[in-house]
C-alpha positions in Angstrom: -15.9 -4.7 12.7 -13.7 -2.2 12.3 -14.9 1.8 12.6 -13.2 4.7 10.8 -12.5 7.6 13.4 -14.1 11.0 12.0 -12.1 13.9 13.5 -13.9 17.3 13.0 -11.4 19.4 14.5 -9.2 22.0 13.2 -5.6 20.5 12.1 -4.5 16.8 11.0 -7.1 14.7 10.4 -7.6 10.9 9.6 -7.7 10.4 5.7 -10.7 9.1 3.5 -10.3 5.5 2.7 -9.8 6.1 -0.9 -7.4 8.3 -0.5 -5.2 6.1 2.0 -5.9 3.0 -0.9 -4.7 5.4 -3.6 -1.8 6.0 -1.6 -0.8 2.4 -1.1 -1.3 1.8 -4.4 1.1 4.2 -5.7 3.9 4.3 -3.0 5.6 1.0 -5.6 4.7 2.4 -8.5 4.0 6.2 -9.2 1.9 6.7 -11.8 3.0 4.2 -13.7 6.8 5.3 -13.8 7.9 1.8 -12.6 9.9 3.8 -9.7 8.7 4.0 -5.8 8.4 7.0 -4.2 9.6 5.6 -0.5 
């Protein structure tokens, strides 16, 4: 089982999971545009 860190302090912070599987998602294909953003 793996456990999401929560970090409640001022400055960087761990991302929600959706927005980390959004991310992944689009690094390959932006929107749509067929072009990676990497």
């Amino acid at each position: 089982m793996t456990r999401r860190i929560r970090n409640f302090n001022a400055g960087p912070a761990a991302l929600p999971l959706e927005v980390l599987e959004e991310m992944q998602a689009e690094l390959l294909d932006y929107r749509g545009s067929g072009m990676s953003i990497l």
